[in-house]
PQR file with spaces between the fields and no chain letter, atoms N, CA, C, O and H, PARSE charges and radii, in Angstrom:
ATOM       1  N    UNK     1     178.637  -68.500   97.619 -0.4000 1.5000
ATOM       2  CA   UNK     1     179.453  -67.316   97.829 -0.0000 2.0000
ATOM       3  C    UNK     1     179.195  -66.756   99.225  0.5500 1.7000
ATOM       4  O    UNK     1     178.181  -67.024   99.869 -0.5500 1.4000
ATOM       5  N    UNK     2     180.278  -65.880   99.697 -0.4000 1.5000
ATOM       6  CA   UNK     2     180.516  -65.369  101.062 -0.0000 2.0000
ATOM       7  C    UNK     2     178.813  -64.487  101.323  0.5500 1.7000
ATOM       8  O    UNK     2     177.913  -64.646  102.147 -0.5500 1.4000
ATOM       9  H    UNK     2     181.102  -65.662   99.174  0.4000 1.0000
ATOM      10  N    UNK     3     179.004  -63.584  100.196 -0.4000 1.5000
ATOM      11  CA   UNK     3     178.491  -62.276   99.902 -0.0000 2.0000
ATOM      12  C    UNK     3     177.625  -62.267   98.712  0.5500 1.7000
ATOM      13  O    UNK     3     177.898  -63.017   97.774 -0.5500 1.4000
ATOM      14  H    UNK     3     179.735  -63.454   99.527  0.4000 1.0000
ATOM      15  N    UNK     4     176.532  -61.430   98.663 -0.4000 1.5000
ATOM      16  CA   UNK     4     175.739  -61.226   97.764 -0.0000 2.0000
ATOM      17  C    UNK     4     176.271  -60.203   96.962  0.5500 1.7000
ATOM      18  O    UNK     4     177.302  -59.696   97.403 -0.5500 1.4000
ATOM      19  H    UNK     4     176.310  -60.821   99.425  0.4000 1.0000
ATOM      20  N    UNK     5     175.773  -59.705   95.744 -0.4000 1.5000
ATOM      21  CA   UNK     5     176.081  -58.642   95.263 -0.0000 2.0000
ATOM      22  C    UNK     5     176.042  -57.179   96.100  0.5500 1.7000
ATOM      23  O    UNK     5     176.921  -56.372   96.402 -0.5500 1.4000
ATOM      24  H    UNK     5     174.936  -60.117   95.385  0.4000 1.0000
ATOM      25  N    UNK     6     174.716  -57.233   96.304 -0.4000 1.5000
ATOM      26  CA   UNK     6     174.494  -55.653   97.740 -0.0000 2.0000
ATOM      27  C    UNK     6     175.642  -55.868   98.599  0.5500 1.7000
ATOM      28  O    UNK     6     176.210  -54.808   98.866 -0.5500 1.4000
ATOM      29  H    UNK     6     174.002  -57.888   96.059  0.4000 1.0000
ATOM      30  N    UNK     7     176.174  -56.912   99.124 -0.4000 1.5000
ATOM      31  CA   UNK     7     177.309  -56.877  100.042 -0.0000 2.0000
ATOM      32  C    UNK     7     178.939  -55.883   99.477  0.5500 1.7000
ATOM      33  O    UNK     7     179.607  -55.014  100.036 -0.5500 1.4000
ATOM      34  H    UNK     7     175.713  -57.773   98.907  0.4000 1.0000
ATOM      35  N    UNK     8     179.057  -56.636   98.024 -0.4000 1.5000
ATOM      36  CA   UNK     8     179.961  -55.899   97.464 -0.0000 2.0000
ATOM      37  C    UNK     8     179.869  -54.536   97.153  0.5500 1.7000
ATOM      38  O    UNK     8     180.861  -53.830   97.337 -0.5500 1.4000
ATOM      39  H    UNK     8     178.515  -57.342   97.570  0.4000 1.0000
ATOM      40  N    UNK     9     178.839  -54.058   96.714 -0.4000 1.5000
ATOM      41  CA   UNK     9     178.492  -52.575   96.394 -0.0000 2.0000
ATOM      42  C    UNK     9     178.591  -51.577   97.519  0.5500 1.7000
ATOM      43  O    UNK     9     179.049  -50.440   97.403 -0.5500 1.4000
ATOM      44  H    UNK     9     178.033  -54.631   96.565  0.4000 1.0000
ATOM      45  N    UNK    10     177.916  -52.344   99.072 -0.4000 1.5000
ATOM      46  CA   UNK    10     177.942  -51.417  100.177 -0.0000 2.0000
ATOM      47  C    UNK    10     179.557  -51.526  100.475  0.5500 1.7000
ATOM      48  O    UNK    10     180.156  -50.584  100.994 -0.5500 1.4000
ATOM      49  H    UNK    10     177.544  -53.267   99.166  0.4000 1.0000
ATOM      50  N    UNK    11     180.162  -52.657  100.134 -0.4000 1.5000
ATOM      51  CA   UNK    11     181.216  -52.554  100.910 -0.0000 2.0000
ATOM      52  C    UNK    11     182.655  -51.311   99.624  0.5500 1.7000
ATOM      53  O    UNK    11     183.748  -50.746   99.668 -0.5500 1.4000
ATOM      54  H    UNK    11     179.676  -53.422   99.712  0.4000 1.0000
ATOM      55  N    UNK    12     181.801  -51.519   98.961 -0.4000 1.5000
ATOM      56  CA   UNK    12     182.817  -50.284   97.763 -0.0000 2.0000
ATOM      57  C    UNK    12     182.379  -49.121   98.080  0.5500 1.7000
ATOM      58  O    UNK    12     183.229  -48.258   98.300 -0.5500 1.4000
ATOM      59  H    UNK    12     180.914  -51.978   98.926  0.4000 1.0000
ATOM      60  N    UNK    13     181.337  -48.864   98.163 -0.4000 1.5000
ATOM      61  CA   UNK    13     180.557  -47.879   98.880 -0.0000 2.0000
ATOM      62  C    UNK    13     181.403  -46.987   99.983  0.5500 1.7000
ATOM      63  O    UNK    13     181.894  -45.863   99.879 -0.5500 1.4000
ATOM      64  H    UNK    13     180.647  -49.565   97.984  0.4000 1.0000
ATOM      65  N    UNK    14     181.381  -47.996  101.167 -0.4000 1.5000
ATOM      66  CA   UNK    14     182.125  -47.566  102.346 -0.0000 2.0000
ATOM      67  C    UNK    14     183.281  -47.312  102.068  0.5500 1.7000
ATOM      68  O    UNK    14     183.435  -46.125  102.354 -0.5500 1.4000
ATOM      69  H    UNK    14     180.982  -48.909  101.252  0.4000 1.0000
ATOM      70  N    UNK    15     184.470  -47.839  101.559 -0.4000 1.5000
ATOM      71  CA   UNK    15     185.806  -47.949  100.861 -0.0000 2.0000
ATOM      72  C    UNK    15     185.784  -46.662   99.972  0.5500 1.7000
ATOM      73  O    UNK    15     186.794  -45.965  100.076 -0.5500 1.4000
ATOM      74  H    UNK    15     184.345  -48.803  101.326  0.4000 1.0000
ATOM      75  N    UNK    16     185.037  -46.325   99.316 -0.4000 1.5000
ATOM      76  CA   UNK    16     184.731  -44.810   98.713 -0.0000 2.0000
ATOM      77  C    UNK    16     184.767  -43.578   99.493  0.5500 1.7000
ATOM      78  O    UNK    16     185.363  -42.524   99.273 -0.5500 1.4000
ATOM      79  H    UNK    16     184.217  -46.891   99.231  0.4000 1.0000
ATOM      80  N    UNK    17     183.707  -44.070  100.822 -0.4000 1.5000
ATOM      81  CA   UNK    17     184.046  -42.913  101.636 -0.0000 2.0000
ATOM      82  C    UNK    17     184.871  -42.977  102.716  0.5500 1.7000
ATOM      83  O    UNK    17     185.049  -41.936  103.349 -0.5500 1.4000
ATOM      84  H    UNK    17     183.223  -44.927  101.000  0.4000 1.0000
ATOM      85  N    UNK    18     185.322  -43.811  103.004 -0.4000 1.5000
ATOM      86  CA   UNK    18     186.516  -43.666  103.577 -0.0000 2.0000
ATOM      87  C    UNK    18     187.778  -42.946  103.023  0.5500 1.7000
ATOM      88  O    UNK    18     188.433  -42.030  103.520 -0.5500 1.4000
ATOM      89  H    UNK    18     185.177  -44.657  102.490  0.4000 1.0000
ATOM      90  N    UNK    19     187.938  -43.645  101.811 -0.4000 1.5000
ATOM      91  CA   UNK    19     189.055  -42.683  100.790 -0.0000 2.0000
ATOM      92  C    UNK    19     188.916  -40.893  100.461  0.5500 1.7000
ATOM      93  O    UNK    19     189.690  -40.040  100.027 -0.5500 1.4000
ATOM      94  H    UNK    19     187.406  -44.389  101.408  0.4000 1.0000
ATOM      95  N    UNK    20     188.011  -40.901  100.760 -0.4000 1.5000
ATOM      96  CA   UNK    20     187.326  -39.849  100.511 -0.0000 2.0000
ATOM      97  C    UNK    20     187.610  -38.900  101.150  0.5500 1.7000
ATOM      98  O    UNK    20     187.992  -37.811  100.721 -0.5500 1.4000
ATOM      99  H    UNK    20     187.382  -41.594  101.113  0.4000 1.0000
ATOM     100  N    UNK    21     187.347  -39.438  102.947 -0.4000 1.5000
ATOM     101  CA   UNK    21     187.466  -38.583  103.582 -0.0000 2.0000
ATOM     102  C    UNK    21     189.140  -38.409  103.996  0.5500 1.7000
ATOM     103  O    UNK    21     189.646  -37.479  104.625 -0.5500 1.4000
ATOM     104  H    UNK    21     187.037  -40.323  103.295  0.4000 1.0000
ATOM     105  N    UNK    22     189.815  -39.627  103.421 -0.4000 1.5000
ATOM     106  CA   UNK    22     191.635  -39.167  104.084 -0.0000 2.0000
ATOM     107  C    UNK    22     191.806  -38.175  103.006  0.5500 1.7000
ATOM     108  O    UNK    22     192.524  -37.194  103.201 -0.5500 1.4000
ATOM     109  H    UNK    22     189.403  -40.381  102.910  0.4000 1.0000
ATOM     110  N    UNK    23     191.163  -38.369  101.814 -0.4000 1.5000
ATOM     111  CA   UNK    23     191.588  -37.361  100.406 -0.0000 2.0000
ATOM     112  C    UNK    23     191.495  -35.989  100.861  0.5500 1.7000
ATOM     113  O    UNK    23     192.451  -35.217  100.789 -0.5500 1.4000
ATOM     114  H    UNK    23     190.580  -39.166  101.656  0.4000 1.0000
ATOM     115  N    UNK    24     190.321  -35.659  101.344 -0.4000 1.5000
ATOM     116  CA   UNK    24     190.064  -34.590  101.526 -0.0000 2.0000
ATOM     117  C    UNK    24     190.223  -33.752  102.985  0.5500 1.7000
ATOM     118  O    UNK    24     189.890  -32.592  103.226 -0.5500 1.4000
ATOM     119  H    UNK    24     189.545  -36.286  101.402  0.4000 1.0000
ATOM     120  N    UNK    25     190.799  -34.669  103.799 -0.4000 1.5000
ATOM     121  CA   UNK    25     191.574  -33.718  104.551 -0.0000 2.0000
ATOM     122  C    UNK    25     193.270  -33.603  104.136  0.5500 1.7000
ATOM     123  O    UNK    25     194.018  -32.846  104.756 -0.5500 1.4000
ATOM     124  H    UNK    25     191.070  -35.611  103.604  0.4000 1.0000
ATOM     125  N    UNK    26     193.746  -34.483  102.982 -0.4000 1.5000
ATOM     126  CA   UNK    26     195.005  -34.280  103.001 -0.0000 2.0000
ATOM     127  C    UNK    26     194.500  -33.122  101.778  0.5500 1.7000
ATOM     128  O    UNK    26     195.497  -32.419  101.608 -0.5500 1.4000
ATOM     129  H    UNK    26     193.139  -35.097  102.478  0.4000 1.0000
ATOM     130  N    UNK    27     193.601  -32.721  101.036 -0.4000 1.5000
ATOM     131  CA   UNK    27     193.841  -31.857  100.255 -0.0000 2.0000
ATOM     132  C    UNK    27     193.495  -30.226  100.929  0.5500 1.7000
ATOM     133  O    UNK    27     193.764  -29.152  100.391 -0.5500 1.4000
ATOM     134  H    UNK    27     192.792  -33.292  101.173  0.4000 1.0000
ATOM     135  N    UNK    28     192.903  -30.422  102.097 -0.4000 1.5000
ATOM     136  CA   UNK    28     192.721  -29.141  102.966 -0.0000 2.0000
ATOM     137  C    UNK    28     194.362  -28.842  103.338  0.5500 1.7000
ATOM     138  O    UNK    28     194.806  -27.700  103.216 -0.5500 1.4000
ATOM     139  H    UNK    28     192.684  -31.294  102.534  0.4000 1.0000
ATOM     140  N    UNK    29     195.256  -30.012  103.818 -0.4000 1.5000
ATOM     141  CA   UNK    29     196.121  -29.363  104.601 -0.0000 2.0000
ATOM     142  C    UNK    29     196.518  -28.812  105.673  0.5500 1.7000
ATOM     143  O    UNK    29     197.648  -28.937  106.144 -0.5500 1.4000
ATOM     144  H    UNK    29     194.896  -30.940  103.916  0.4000 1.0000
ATOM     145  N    UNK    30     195.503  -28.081  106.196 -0.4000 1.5000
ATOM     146  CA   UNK    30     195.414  -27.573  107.537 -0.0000 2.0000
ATOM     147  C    UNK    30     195.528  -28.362  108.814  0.5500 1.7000
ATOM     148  O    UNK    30     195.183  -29.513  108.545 -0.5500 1.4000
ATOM     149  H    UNK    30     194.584  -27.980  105.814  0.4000 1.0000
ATOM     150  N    UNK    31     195.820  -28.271  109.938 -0.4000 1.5000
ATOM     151  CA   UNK    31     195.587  -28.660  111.092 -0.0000 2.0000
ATOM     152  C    UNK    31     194.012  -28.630  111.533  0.5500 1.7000
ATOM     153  O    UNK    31     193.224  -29.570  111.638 -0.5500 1.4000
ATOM     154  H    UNK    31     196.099  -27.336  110.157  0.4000 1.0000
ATOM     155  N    UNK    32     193.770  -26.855  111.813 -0.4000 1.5000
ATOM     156  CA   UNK    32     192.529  -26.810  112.523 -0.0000 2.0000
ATOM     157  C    UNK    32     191.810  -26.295  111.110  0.5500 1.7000
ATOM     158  O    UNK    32     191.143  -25.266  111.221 -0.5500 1.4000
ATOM     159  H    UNK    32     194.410  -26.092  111.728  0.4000 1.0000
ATOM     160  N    UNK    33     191.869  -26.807  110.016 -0.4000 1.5000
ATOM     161  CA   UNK    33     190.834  -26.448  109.262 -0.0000 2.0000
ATOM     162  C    UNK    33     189.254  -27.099  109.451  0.5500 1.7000
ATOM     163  O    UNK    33     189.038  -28.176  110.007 -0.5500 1.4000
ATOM     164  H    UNK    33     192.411  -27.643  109.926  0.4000 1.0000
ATOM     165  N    UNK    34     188.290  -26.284  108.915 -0.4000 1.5000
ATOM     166  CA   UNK    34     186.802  -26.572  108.716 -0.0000 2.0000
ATOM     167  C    UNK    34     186.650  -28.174  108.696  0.5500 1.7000
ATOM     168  O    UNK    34     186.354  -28.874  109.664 -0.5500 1.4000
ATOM     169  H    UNK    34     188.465  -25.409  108.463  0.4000 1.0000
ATOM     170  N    UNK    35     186.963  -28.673  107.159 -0.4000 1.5000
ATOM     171  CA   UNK    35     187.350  -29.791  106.443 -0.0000 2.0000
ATOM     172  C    UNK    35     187.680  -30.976  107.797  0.5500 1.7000
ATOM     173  O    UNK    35     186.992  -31.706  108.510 -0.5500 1.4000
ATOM     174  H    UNK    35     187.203  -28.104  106.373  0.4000 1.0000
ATOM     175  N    UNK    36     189.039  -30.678  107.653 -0.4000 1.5000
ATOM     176  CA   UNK    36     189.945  -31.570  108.813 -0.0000 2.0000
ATOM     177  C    UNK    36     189.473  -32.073  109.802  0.5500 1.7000
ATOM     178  O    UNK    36     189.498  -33.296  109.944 -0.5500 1.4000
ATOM     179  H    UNK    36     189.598  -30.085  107.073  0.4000 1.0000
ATOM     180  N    UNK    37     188.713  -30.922  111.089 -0.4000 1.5000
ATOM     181  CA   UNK    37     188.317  -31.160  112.050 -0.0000 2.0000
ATOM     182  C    UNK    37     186.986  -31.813  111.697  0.5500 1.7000
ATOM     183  O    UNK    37     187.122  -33.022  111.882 -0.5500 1.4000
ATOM     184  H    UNK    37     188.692  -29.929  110.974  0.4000 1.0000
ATOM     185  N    UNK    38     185.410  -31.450  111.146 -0.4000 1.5000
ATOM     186  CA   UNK    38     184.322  -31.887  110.904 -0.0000 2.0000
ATOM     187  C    UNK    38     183.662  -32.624  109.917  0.5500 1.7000
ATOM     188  O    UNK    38     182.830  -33.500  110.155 -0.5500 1.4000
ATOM     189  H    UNK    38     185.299  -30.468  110.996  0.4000 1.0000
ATOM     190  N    UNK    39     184.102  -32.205  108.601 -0.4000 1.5000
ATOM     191  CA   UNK    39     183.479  -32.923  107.787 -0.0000 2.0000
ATOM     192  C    UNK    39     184.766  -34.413  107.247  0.5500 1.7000
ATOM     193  O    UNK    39     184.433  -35.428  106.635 -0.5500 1.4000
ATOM     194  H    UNK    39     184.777  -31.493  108.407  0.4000 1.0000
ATOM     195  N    UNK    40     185.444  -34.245  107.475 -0.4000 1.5000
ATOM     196  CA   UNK    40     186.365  -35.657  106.575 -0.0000 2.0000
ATOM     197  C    UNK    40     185.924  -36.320  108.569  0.5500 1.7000
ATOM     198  O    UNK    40     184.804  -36.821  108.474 -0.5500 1.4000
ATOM     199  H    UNK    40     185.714  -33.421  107.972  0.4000 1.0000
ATOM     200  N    UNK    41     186.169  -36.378  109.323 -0.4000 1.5000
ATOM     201  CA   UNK    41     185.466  -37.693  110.309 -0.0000 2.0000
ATOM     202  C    UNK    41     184.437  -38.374  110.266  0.5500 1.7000
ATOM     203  O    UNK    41     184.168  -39.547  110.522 -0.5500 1.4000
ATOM     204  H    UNK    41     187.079  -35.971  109.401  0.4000 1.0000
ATOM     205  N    UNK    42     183.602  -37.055  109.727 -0.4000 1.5000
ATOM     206  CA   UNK    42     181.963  -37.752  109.718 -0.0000 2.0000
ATOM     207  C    UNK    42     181.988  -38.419  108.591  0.5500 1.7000
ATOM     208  O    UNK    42     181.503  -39.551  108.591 -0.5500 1.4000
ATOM     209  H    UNK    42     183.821  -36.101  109.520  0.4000 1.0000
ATOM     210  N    UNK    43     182.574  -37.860  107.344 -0.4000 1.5000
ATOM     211  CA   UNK    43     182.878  -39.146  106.256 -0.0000 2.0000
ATOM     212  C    UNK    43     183.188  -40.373  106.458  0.5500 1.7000
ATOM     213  O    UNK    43     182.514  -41.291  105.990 -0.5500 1.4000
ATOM     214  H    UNK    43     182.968  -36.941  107.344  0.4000 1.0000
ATOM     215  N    UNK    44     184.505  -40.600  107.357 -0.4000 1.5000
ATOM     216  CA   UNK    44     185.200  -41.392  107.342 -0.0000 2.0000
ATOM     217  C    UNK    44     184.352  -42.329  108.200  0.5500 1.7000
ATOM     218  O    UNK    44     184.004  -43.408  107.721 -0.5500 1.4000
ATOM     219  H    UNK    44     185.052  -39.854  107.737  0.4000 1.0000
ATOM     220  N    UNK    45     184.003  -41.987  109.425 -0.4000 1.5000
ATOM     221  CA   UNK    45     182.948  -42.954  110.037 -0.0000 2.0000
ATOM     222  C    UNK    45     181.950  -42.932  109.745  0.5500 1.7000
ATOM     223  O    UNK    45     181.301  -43.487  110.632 -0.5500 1.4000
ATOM     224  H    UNK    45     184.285  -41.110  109.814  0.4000 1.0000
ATOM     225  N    UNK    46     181.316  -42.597  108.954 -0.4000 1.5000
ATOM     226  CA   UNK    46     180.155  -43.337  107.892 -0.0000 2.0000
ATOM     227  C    UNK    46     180.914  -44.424  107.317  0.5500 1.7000
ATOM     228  O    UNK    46     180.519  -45.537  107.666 -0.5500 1.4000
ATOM     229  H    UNK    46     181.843  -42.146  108.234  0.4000 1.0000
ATOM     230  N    UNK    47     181.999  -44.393  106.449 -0.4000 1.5000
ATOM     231  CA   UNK    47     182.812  -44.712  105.781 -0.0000 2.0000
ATOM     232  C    UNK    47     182.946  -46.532  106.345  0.5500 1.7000
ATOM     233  O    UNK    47     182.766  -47.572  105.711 -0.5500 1.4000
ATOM     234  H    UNK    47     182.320  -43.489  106.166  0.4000 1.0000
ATOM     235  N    UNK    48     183.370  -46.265  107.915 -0.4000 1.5000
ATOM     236  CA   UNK    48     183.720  -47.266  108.528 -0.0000 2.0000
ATOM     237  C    UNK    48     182.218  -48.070  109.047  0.5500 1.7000
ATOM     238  O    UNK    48     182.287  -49.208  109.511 -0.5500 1.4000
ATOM     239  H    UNK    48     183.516  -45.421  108.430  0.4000 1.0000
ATOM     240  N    UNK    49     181.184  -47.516  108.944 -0.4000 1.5000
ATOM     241  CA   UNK    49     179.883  -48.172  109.046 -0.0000 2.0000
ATOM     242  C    UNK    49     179.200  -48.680  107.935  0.5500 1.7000
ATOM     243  O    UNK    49     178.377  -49.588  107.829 -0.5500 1.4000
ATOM     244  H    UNK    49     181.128  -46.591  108.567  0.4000 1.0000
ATOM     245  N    UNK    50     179.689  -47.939  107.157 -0.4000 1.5000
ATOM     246  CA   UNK    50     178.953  -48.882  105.913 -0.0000 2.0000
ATOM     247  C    UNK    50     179.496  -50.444  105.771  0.5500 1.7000
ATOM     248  O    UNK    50     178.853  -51.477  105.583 -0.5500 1.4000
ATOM     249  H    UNK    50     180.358  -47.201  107.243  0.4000 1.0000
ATOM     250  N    UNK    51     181.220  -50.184  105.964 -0.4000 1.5000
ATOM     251  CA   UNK    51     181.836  -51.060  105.639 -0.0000 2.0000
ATOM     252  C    UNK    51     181.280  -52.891  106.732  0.5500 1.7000
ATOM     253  O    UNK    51     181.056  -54.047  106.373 -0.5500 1.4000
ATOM     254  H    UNK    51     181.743  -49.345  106.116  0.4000 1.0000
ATOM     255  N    UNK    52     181.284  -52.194  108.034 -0.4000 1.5000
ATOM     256  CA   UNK    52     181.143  -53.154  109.063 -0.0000 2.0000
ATOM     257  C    UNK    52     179.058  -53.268  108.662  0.5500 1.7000
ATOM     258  O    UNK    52     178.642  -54.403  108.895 -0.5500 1.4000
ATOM     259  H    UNK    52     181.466  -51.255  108.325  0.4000 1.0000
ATOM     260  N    UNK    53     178.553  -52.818  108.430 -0.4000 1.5000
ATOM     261  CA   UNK    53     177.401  -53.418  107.860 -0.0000 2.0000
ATOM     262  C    UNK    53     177.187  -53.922  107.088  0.5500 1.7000
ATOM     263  O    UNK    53     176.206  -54.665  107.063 -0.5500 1.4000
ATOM     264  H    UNK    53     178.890  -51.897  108.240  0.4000 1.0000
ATOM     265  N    UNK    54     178.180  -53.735  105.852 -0.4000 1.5000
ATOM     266  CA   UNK    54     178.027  -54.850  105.019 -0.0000 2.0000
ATOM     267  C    UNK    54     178.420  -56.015  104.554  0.5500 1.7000
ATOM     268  O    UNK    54     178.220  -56.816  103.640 -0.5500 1.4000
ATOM     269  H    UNK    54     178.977  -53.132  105.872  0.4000 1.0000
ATOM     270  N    UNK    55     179.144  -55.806  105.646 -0.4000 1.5000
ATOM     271  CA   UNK    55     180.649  -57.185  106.302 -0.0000 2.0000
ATOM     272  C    UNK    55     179.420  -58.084  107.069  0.5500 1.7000
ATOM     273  O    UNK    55     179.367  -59.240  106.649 -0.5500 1.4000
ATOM     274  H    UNK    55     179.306  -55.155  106.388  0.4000 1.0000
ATOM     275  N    UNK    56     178.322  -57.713  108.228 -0.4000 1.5000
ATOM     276  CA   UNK    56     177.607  -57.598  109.131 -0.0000 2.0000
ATOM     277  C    UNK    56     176.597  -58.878  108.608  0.5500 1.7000
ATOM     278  O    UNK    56     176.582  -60.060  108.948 -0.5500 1.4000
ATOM     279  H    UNK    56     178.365  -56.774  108.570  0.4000 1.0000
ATOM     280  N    UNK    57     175.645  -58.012  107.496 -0.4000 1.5000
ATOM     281  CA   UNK    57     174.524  -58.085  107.067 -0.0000 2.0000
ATOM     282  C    UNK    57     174.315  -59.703  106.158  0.5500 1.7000
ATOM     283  O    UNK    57     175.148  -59.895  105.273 -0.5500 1.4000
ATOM     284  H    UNK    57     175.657  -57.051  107.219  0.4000 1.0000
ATOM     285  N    UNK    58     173.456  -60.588  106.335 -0.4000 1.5000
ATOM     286  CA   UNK    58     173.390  -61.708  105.697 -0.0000 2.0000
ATOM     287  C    UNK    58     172.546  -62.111  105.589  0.5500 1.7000
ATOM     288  O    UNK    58     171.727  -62.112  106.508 -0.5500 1.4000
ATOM     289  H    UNK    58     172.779  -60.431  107.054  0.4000 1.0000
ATOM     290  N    UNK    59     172.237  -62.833  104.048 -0.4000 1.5000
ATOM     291  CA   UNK    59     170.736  -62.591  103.708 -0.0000 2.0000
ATOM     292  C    UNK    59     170.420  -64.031  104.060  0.5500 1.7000
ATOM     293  O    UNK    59     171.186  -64.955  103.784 -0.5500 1.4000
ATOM     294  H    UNK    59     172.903  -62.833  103.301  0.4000 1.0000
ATOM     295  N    UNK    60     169.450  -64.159  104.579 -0.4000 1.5000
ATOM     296  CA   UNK    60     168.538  -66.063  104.717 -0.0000 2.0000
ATOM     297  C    UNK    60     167.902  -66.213  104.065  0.5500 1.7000
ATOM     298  O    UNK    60     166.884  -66.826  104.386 -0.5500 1.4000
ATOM     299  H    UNK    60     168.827  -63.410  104.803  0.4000 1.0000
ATOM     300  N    UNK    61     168.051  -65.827  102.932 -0.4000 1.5000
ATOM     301  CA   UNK    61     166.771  -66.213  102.198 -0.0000 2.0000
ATOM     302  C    UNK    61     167.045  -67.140  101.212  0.5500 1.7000
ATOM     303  O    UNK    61     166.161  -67.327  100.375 -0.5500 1.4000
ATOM     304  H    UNK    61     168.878  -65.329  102.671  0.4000 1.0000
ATOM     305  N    UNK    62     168.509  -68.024  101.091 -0.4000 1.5000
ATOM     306  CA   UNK    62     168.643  -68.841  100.008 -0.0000 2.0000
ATOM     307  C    UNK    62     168.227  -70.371  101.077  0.5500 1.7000
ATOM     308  O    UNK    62     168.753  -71.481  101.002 -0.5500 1.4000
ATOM     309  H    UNK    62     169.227  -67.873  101.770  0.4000 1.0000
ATOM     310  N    UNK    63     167.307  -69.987  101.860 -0.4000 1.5000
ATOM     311  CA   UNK    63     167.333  -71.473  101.976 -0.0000 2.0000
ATOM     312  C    UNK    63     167.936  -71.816  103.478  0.5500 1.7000
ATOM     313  O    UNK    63     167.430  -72.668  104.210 -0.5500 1.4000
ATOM     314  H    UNK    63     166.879  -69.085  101.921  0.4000 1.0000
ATOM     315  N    UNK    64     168.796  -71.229  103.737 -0.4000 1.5000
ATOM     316  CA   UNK    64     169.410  -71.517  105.025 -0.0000 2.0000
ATOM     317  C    UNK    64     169.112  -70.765  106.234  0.5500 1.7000
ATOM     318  O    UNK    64     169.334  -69.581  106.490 -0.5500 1.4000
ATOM     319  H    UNK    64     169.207  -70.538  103.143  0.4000 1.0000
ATOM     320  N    UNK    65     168.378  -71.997  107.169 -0.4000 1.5000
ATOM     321  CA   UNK    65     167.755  -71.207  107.976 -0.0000 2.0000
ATOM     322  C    UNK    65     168.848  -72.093  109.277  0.5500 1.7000
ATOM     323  O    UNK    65     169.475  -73.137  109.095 -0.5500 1.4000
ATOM     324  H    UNK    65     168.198  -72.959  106.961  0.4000 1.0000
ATOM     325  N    UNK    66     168.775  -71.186  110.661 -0.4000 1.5000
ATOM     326  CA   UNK    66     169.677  -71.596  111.681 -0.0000 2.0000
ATOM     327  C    UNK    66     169.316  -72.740  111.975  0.5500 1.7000
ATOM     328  O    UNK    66     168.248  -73.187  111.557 -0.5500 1.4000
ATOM     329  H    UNK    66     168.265  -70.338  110.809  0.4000 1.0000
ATOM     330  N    UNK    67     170.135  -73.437  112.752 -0.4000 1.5000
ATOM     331  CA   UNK    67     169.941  -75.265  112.998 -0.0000 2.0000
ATOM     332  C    UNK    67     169.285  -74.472  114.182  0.5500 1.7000
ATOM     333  O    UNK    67     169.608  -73.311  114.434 -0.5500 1.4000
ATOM     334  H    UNK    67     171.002  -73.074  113.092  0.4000 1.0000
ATOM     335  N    UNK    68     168.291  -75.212  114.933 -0.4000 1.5000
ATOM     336  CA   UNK    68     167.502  -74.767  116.337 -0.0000 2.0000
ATOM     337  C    UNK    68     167.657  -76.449  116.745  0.5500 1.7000
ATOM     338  O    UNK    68     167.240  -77.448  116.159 -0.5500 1.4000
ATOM     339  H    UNK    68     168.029  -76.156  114.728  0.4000 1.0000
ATOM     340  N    UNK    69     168.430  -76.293  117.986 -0.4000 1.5000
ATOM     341  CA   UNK    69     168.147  -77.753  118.607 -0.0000 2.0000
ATOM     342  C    UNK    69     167.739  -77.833  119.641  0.5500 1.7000
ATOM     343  O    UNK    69     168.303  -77.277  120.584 -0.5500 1.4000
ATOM     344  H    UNK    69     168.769  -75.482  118.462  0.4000 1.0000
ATOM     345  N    UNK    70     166.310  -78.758  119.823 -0.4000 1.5000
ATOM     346  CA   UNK    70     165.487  -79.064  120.892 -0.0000 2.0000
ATOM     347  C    UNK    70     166.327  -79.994  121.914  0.5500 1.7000
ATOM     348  O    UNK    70     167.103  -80.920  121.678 -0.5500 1.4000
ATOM     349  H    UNK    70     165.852  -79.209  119.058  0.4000 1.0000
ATOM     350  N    UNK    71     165.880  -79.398  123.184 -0.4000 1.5000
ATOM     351  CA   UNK    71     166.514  -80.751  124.144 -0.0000 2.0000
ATOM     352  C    UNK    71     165.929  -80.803  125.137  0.5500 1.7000
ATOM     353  O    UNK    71     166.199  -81.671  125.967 -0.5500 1.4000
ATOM     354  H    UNK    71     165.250  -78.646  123.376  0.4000 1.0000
């Protein structure tokens, strides 16, 4: 498999807060609200870091280690 289990979880994870944060600035409404401007970005790019880390992240431990070629 591509992905381990932790891969899938972080990556639902991130997908959570990403949704999260469009949810909750479309449920503020506002332009220059509190919400809008500060807290739904910092969600959302968490959101987008979890996702690319766990896209990222790969475990070596089944065995597969990098080819290293001497020359």
């Amino acid at each position: 498999m591509l992905f381990n289990a932790w891969n899938y979880k972080a990556l639902a994870i991130g997908l959570l807060l990403v949704i999260t944060g469009f949810v909750a600035m479309y449920i503020e409404n506002e332009v220059e609200g509190f919400i809008s401007l500060f807290v739904s970005p910092i969600v959302i790019m968490a959101g987008y870091i979890t996702v690319i880390f766990a896209i990222m992240k790969h475990d070596r431990q089944n065995g597969q280690t990098p080819e290293h070629t001497s020359g």
